[in-house]
Backbone as CSV, one residue per row, in Angstrom:
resi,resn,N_x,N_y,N_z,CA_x,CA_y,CA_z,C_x,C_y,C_z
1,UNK,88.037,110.531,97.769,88.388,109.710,98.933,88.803,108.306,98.504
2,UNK,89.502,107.441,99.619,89.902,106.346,99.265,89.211,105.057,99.448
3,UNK,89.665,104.507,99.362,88.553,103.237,100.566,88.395,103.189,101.876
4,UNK,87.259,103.285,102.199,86.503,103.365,103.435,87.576,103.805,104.512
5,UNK,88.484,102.852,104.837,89.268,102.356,106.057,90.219,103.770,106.489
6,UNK,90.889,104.394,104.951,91.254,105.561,105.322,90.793,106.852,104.907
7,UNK,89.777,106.612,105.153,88.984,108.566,105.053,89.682,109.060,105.613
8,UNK,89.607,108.930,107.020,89.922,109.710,108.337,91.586,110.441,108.163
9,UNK,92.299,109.367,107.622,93.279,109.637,107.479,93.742,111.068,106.295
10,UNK,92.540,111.036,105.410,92.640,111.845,104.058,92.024,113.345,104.913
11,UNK,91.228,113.207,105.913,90.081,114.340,106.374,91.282,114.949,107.642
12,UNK,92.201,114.178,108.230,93.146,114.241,109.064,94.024,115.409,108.051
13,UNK,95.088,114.726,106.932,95.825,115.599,106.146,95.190,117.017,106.329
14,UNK,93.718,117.361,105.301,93.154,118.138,105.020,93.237,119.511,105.994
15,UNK,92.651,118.410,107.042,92.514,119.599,108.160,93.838,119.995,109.069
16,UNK,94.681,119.228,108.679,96.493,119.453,108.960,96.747,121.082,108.335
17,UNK,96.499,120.644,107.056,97.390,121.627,106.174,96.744,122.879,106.137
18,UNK,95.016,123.109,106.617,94.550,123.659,106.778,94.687,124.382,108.178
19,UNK,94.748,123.905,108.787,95.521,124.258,110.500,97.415,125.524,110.231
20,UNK,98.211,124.349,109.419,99.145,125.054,109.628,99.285,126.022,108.488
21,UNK,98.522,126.102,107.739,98.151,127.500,106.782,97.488,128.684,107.611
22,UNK,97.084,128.786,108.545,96.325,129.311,109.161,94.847,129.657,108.815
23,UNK,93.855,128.812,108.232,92.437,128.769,107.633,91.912,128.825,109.175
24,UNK,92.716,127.811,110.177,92.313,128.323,111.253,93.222,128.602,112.569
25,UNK,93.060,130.061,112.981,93.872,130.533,113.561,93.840,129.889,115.003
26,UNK,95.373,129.944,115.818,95.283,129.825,116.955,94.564,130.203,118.068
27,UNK,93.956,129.494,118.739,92.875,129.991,119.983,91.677,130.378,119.712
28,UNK,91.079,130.189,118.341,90.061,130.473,117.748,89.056,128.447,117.523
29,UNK,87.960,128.727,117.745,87.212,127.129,118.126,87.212,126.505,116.588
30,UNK,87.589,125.322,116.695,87.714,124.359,115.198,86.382,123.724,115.341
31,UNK,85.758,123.915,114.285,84.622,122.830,113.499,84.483,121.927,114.522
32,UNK,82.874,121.959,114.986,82.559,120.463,115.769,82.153,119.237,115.167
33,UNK,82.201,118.470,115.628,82.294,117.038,115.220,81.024,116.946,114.056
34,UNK,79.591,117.257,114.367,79.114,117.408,113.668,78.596,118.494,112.147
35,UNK,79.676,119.281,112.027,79.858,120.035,111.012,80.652,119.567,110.255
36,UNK,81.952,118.725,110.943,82.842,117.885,109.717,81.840,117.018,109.070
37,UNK,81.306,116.355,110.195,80.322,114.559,109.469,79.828,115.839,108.250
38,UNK,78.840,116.817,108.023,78.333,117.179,106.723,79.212,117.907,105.943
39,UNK,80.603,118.305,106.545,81.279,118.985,105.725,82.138,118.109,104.427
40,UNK,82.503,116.699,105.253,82.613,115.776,104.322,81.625,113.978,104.212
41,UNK,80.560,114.754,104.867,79.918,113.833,104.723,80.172,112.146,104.601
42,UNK,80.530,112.014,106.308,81.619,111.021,106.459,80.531,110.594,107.908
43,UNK,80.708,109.631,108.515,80.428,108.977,110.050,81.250,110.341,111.159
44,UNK,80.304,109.699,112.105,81.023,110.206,113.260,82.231,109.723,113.282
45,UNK,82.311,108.597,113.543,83.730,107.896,113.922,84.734,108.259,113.547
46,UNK,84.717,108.290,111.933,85.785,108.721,111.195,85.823,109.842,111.612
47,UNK,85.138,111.115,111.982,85.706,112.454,112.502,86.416,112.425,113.385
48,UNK,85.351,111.357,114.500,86.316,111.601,115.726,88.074,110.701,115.444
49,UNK,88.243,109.617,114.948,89.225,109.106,114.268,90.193,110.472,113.696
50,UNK,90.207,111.230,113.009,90.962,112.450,112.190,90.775,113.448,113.167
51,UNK,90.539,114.060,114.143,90.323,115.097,115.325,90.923,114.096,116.381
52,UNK,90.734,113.231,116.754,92.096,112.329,117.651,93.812,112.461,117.611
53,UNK,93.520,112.262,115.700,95.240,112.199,115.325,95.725,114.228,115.522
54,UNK,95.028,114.863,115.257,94.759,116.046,115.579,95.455,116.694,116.676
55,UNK,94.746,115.821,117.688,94.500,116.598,119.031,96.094,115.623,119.600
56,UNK,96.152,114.371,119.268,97.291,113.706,119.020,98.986,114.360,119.209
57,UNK,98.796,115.174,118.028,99.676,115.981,117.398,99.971,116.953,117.879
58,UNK,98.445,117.553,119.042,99.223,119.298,119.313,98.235,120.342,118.680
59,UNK,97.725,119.504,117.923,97.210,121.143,117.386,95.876,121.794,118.001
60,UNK,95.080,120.613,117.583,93.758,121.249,118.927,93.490,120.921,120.314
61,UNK,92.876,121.242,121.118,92.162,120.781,122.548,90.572,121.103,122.597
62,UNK,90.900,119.776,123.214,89.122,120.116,123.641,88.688,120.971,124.718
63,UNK,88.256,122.103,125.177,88.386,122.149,126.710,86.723,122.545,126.956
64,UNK,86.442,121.589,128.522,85.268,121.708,128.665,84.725,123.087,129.138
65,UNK,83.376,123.012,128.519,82.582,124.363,128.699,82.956,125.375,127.607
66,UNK,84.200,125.305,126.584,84.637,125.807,125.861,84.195,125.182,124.215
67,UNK,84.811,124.146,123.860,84.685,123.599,123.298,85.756,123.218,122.721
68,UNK,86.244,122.611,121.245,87.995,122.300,120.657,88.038,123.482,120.191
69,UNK,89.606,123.816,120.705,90.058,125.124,119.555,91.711,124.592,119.566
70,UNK,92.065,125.470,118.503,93.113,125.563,117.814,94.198,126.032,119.051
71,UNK,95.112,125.027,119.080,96.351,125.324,119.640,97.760,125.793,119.438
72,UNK,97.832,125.271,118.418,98.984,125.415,117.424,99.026,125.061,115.854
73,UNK,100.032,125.910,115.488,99.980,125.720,113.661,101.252,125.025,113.780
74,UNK,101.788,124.824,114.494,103.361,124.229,114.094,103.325,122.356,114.371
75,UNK,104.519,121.843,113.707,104.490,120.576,113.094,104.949,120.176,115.005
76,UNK,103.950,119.706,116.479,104.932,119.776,117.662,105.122,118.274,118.077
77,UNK,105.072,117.352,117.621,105.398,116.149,118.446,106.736,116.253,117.410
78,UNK,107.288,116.063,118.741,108.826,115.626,119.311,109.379,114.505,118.371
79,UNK,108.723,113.470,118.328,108.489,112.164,117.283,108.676,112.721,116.334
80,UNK,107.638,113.489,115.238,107.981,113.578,113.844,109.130,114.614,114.278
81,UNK,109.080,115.599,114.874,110.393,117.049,114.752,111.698,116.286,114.788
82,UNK,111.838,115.236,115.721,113.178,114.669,116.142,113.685,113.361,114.854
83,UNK,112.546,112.598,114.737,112.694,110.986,113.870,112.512,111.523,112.629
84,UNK,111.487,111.899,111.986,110.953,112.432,110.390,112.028,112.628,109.285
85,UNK,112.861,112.074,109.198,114.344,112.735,108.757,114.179,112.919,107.312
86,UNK,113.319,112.536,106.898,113.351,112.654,105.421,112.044,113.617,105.162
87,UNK,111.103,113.792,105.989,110.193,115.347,105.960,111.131,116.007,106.405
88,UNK,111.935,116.371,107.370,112.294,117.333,108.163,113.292,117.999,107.109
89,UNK,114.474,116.870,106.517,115.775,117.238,105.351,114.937,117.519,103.764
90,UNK,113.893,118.560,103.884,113.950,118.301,102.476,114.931,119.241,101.584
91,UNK,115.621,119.451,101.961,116.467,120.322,101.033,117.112,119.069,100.049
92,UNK,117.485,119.437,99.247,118.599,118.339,98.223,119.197,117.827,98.303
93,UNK,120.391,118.442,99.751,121.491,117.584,100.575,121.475,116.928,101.027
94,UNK,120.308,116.120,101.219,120.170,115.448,101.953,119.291,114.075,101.187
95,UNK,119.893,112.754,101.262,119.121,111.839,100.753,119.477,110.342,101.554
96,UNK,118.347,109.518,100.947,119.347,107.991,101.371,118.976,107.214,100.632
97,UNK,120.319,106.299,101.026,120.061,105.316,99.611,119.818,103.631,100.748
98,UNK,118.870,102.830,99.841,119.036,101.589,100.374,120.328,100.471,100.058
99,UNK,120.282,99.889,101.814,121.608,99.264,101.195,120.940,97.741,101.699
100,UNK,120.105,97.292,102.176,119.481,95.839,102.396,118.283,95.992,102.969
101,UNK,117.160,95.077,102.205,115.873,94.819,101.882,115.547,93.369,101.909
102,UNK,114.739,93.076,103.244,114.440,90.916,103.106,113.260,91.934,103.439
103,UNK,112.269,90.572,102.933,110.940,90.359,103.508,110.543,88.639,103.554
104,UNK,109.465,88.989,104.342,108.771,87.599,104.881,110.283,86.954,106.007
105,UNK,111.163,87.351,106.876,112.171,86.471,107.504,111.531,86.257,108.379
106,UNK,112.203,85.261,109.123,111.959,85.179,110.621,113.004,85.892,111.653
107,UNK,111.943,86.058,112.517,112.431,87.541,113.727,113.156,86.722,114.472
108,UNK,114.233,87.354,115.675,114.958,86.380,116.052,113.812,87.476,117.690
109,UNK,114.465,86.169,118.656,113.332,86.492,119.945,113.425,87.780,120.283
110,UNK,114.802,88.330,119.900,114.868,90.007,120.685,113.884,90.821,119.711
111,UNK,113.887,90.466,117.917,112.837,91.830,117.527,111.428,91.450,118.115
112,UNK,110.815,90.169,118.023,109.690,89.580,118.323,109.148,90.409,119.424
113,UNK,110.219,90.687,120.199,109.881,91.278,121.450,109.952,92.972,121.874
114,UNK,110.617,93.296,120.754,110.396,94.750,120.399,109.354,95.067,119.723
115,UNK,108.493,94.104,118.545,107.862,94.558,118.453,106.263,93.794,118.738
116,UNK,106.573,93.106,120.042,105.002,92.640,121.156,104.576,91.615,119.600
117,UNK,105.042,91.026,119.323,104.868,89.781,118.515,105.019,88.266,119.142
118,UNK,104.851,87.322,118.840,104.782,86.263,119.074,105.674,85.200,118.600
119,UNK,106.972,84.242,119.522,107.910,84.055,119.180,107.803,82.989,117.462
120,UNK,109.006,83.373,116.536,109.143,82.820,115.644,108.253,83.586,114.131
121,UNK,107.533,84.685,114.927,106.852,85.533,113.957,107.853,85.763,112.647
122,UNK,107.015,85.977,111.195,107.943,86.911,109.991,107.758,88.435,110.033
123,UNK,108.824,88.881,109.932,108.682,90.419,109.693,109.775,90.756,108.213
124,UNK,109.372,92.079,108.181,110.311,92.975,107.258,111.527,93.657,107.809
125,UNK,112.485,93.850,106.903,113.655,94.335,107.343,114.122,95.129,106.246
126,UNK,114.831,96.251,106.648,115.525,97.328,105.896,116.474,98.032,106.226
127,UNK,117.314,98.258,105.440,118.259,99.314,106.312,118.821,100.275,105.136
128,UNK,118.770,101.603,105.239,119.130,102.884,104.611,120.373,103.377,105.525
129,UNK,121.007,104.212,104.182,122.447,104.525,104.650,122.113,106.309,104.303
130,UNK,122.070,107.622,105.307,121.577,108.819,105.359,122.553,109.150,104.798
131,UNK,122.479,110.739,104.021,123.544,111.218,103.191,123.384,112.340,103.568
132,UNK,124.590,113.281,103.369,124.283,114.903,103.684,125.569,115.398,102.832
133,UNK,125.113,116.485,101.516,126.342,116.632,100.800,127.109,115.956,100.022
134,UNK,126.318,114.401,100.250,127.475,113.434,99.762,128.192,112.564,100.908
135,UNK,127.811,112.757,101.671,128.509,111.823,102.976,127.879,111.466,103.929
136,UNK,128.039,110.031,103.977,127.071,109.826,104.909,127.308,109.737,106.592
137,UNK,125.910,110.234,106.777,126.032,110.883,108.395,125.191,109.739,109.242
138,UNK,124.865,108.922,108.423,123.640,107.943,109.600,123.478,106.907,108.731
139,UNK,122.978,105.349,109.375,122.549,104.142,109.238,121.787,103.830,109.945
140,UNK,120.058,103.313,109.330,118.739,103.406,110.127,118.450,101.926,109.668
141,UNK,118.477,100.962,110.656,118.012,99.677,110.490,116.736,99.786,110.784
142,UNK,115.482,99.043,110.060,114.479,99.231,110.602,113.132,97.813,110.393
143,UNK,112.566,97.575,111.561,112.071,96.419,111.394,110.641,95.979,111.630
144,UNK,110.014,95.877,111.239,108.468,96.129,110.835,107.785,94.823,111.040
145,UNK,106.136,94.799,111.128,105.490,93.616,111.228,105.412,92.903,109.716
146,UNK,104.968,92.030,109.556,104.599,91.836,108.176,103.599,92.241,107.674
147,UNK,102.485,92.775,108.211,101.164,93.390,108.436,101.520,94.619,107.998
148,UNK,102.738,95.020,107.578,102.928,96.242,107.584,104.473,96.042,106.156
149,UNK,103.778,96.408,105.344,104.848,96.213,104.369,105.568,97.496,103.422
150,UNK,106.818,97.781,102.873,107.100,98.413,102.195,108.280,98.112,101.170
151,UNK,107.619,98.205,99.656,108.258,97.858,98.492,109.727,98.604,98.168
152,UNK,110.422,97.644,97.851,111.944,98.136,97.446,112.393,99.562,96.639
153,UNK,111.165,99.263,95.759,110.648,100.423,94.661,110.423,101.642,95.452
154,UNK,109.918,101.424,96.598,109.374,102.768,97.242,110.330,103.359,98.470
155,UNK,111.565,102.450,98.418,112.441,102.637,99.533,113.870,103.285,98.764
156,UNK,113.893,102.578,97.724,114.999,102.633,96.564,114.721,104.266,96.298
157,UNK,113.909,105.442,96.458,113.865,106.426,95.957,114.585,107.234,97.147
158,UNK,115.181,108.038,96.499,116.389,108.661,97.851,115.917,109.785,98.379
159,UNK,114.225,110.518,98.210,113.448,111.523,99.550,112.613,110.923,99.732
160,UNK,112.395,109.523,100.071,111.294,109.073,100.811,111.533,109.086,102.138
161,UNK,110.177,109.692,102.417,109.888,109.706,104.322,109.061,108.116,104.271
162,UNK,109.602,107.671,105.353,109.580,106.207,105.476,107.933,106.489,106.637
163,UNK,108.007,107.546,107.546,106.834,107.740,107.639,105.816,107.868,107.255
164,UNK,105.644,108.934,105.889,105.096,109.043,104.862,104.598,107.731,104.378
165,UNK,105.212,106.753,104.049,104.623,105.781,103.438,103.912,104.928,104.484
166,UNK,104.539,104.759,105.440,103.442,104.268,106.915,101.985,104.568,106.760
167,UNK,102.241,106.473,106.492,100.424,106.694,107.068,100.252,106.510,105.307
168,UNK,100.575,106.371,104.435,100.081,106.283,102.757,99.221,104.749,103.064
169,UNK,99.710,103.680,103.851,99.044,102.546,104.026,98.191,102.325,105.322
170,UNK,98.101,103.310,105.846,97.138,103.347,106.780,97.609,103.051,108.374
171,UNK,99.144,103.284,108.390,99.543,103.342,109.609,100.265,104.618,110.385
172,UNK,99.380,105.666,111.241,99.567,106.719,111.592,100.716,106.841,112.776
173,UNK,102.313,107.149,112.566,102.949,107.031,113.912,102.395,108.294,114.750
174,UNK,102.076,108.028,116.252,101.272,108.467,117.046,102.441,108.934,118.200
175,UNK,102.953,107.984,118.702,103.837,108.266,119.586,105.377,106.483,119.490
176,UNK,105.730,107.486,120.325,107.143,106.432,120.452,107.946,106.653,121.526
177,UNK,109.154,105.371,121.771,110.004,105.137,122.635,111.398,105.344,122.165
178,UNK,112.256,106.402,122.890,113.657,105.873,122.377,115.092,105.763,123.589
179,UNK,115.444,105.316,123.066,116.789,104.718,123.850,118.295,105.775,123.370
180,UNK,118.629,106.201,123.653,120.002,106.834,123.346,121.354,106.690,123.968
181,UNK,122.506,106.267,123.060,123.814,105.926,123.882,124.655,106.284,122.995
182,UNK,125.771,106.465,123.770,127.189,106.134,123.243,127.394,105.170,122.617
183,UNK,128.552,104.923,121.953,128.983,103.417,121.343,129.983,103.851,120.270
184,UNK,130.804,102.689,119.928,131.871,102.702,118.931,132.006,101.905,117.856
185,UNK,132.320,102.588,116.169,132.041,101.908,115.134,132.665,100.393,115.350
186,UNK,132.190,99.627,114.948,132.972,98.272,114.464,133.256,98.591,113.219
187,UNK,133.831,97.775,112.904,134.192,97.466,111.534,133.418,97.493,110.011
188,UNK,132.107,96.553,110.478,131.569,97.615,109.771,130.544,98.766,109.405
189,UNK,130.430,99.256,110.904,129.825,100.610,110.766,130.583,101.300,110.173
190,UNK,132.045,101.721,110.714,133.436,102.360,110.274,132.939,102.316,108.541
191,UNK,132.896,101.678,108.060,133.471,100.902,106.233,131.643,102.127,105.712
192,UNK,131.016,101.693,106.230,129.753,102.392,105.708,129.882,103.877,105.853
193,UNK,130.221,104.424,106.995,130.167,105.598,107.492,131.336,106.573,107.396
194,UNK,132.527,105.713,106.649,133.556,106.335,106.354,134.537,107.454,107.346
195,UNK,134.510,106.588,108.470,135.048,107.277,109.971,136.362,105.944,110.312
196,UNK,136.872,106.086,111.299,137.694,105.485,111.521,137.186,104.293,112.548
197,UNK,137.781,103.214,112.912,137.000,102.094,113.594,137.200,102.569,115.243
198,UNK,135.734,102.262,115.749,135.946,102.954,117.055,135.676,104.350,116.970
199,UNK,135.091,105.237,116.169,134.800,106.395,115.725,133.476,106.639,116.705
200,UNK,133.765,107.503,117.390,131.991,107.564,118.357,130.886,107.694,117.416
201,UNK,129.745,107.035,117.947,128.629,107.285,117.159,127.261,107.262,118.345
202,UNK,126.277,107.974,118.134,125.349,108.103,119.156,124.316,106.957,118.346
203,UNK,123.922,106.017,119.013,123.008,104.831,119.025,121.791,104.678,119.643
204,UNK,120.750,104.436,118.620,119.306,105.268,118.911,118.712,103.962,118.682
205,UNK,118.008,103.404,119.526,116.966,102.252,119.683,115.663,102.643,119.919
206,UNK,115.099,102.600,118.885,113.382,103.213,118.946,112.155,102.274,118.523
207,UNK,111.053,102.288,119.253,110.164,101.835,119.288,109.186,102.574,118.888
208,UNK,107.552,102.517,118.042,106.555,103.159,117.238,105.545,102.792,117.644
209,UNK,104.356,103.608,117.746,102.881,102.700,117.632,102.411,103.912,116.901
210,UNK,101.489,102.951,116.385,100.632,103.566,115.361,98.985,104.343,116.140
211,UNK,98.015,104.559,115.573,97.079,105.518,116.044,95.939,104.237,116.195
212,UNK,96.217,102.743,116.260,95.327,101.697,117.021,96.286,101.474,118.231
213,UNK,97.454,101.754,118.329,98.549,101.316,119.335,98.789,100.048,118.901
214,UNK,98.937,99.745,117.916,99.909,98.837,117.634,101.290,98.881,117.598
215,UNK,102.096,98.128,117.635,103.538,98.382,117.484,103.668,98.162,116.435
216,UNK,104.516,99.028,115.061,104.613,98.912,114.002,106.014,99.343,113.555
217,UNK,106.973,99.250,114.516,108.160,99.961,114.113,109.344,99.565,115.186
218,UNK,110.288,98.917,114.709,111.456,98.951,115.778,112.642,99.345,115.082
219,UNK,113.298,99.867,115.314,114.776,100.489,114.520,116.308,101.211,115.500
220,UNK,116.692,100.548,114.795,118.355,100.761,115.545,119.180,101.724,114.255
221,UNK,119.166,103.019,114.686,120.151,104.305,114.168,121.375,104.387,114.413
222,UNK,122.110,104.757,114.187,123.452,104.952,114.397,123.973,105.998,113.350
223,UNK,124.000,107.235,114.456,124.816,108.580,113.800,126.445,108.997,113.694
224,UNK,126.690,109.137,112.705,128.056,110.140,113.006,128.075,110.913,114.666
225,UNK,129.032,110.580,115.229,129.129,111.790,116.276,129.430,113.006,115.860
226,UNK,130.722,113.173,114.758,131.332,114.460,114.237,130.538,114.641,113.339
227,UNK,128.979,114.487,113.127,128.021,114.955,111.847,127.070,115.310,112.448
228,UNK,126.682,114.817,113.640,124.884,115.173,114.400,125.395,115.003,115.610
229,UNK,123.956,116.109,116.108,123.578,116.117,117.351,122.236,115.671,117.342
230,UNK,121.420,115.745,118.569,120.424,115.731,118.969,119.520,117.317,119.668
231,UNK,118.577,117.112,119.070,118.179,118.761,119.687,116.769,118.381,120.563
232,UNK,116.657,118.418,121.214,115.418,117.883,122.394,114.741,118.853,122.814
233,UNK,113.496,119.373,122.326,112.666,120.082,123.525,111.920,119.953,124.111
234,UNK,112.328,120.425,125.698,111.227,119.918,127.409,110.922,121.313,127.059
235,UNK,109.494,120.630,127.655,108.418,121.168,128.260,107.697,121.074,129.887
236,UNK,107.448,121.798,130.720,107.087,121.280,131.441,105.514,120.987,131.589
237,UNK,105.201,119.749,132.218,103.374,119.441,132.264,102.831,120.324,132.186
């Protein structure tokens, strides 16, 4: 285990991979709270902390008079299936490369306010250019607290899940907001994306919180139209 702060997070994985292996089958009752505390001999808290992100996710429910059981083995928030782009692409074809990296700037009032900060705050900034085959299909600006940092070194590698390194430092994306539109390259989206100027592109404004509900994530996407779609699945309540 790691230091204290993220057990939960390590006992969370565990019982992930153990879920979608099927160790435990669907509709069948998962370990109660007090069989994890001795199974890894951890606090309550931290159980209930890692069975939150859990139940979070889709995979178990609690139901009364019943108790938690297993709901699903599959990977179901919408969030990682839809955003995750670098878990979701792991095939080879798929990579990205960084093309600009500041830290410590100052936010101008619109991120401040995307991400429930306080005017004149510093944050981080990044932006990756998506590849598929060799061509790139997407540009993911993305803009972070300072509380929340990620090294050039660790961005500079072309299959990093940018999520991945979130929960590696102890920030779990939980749920999110997104915005979707039309829009047309400028000049230099066009030059990056290797389309013509004015080339449609679908424009994705998204918002993150993490598993305290913090806001830890604001980012402006911009896809190829003639490279992606969007695949959405409703459910009803």
């Amino acid at each position: 285990m790691r230091e204290n702060r993220i057990k939960y997070l390590e006992i969370y994985e565990e019982l992930k991979r153990q879920i979608v292996n099927g160790d435990y089958p669907v509709g069948e009752p998962f370990p109660t709270e007090p069989d994890l505390q001795r199974q890894y001999s951890v606090s309550r808290i931290t159980v209930r902390h890692a069975t939150r992100l859990l139940a979070d996710e889709g995979y178990i429910r609690a139901i009364h008079g019943v108790g938690t059981i297993v709901i699903s083995q599959k990977e179901s928030l919408q969030l990682q299936n839809l955003l995750g782009f670098s878990e979701e692409k792991t095939d080879c074809i798929y990579h990205a490369s960084l093309i600009s990296f500041e830290e410590n700037i100052n936010a101008t009032p619109l991120i401040c306010s995307k991400l429930d900060l306080p005017k004149a705050s510093k944050i981080n900034y990044y932006a990756r250019l998506r590849w598929e085959n060799n061509i790139p299909i997407g540009i993911q600006k993305t803009y972070t607290p300072d509380f929340l940092s990620v090294s050039k070194e660790e961005l500079e590698k072309p299959h990093t899940s940018l999520y991945q390194l979130f929960r590696e430092k102890g920030f779990v994306v939980t749920r999110g907001n997104e915005t979707i539109e039309a829009i047309a390259a400028d000049e230099a989206l066009a030059e990056l994306l290797k389309v013509p100027v004015n080339s449609p592109l679908l424009y994705v404004q998204r918002v993150t919180k993490d598993q305290l509900d913090r806001t830890i994530e604001y980012a402006e996407i911009f896809y190829r139209g003639d490279r992606y779609r969007y695949n959405i699945q409703l459910r009803t309540p």
